[in-house]
C-alpha positions as CSV (number, residue, x, y, z in Angstrom):
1,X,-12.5,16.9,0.5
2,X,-9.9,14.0,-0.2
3,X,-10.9,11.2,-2.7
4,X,-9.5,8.5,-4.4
5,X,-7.5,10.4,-7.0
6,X,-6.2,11.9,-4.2
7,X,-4.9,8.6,-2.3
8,X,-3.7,7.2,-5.2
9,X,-1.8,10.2,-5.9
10,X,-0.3,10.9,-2.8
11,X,0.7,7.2,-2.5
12,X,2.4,7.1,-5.9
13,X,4.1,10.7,-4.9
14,X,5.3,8.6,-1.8
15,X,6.7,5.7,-3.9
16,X,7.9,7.8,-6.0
17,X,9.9,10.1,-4.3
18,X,11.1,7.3,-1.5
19,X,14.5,6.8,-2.1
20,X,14.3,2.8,-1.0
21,X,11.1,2.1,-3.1
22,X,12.4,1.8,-7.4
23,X,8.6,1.6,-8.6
24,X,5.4,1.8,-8.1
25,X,2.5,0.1,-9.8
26,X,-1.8,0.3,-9.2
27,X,-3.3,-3.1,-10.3
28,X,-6.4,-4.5,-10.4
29,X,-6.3,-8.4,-9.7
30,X,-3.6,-10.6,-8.0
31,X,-3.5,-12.5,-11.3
32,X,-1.8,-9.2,-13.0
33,X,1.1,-9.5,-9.9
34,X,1.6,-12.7,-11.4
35,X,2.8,-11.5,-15.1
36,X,5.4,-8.7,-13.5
37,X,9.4,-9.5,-13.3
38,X,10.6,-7.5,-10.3
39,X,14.0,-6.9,-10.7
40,X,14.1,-4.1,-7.5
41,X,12.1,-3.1,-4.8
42,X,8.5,-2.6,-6.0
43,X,5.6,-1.0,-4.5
44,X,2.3,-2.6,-5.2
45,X,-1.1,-1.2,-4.8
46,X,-4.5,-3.0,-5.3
47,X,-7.7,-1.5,-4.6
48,X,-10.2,-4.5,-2.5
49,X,-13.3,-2.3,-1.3
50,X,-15.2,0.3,-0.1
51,X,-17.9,1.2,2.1
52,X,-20.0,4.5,2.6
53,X,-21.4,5.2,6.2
54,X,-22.9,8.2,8.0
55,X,-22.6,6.7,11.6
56,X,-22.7,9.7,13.8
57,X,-23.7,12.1,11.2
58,X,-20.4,11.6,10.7
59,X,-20.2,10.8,6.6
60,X,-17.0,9.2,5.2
61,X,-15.3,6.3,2.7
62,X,-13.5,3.8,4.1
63,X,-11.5,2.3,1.3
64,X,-9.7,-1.1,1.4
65,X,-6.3,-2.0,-0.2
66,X,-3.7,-4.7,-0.5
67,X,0.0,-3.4,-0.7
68,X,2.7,-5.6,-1.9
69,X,6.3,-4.7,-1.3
70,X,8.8,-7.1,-3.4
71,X,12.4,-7.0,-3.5
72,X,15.0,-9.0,-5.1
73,X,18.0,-10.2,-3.3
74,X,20.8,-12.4,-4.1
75,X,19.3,-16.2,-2.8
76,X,23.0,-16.9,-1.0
77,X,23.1,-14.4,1.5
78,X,21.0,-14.8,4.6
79,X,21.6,-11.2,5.9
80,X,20.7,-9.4,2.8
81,X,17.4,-11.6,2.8
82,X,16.4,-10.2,6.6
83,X,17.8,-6.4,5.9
84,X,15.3,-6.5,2.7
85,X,12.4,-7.9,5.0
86,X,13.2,-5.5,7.8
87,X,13.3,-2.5,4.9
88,X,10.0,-3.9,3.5
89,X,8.1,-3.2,7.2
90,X,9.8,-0.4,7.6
91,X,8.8,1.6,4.7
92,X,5.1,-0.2,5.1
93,X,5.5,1.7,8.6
94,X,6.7,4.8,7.0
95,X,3.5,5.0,4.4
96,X,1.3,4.8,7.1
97,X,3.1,7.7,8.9
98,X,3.0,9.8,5.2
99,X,-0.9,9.4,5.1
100,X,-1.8,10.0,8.5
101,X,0.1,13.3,7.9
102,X,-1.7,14.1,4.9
103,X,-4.5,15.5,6.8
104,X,-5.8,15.5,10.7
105,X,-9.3,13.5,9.7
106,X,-8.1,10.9,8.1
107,X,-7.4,7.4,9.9
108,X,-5.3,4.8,8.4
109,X,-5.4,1.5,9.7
110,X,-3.0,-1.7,8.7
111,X,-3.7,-5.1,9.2
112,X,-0.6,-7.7,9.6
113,X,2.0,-7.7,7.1
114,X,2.7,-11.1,6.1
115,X,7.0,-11.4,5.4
116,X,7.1,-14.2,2.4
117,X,10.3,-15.1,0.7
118,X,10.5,-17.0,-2.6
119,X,13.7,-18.5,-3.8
120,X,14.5,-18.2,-7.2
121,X,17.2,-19.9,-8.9
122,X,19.9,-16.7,-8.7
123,X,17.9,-14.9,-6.7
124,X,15.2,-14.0,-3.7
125,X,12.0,-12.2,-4.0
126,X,11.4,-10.8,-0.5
127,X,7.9,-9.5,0.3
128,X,5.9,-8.1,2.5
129,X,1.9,-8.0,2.4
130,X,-0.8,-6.5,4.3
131,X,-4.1,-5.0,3.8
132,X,-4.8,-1.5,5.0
133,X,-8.3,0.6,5.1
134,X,-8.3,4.4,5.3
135,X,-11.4,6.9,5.9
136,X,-12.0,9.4,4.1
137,X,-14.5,12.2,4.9
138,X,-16.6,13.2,2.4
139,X,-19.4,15.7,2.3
140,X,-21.5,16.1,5.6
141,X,-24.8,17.3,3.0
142,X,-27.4,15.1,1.6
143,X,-27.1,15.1,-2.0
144,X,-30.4,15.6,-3.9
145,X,-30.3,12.9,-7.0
146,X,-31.3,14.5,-10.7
């Protein structure tokens, strides 16, 4: 059975091991986004909801995220602002090809990614933004409670 330990990790072992993506970090509200200096490309994942369903006799977790991709880019050069927004979708596009891999009955589903740029004064924070839900199957047995 997959779980959440095992999203998370296999997520982080994508960000980790993605040789376009510098770090990865799990965080729990949009305010702790606001605290972080991102100095390269940054993979952020933030847990939003859940739901439990046995439609179909069919039981599973769907879990909800919101994944932030940032990326800092010199504010004075228009080309290097699109290539990092065009790398930002495109390694969005590649995590979703990572966990449908991961296993045949899981489906991963994202939303639109929202491209946002924010000009700093020496600098460009490029993003990208999307939610994303995945279902999990969990066990197909009633559980007796103690």
């Amino acid at each position: 059975m997959k779980n959440l330990t095992d999203l998370y990790e296999q997520i982080k072992d994508f960000a980790d091991n993605h040789p376009m993506v510098n770090e990865f970090l799990l965080v729990g509200s949009e305010e702790e986004i606001e605290s972080i200096t991102f100095n390269y490309r940054t993979l952020i994942l933030m847990p939003s909801g859940s739901n439990i369903s046995r439609d179909l006799n069919r039981p599973l977790y769907t879990l909800d995220f919101e994944l932030v991709l940032f990326d800092r880019v010199d504010s004075f050069n228009a080309v290097q602002i699109i290539k990092s927004s065009e790398e930002n979708i495109f390694i969005i596009g590649q995590l979703q090809d990572y966990l449908m891999q991961w296993s045949d009955d899981i489906n991963v589903s994202f939303e639109n990614i929202d491209i946002i740029n924010t000009k700093g004064d020496d600098y460009n924070l490029t993003s990208a933004i999307c939610s994303f839900s995945i279902d999990l199957p969990r066990s197909p047995y009633i559980k007796d409670i103690a």
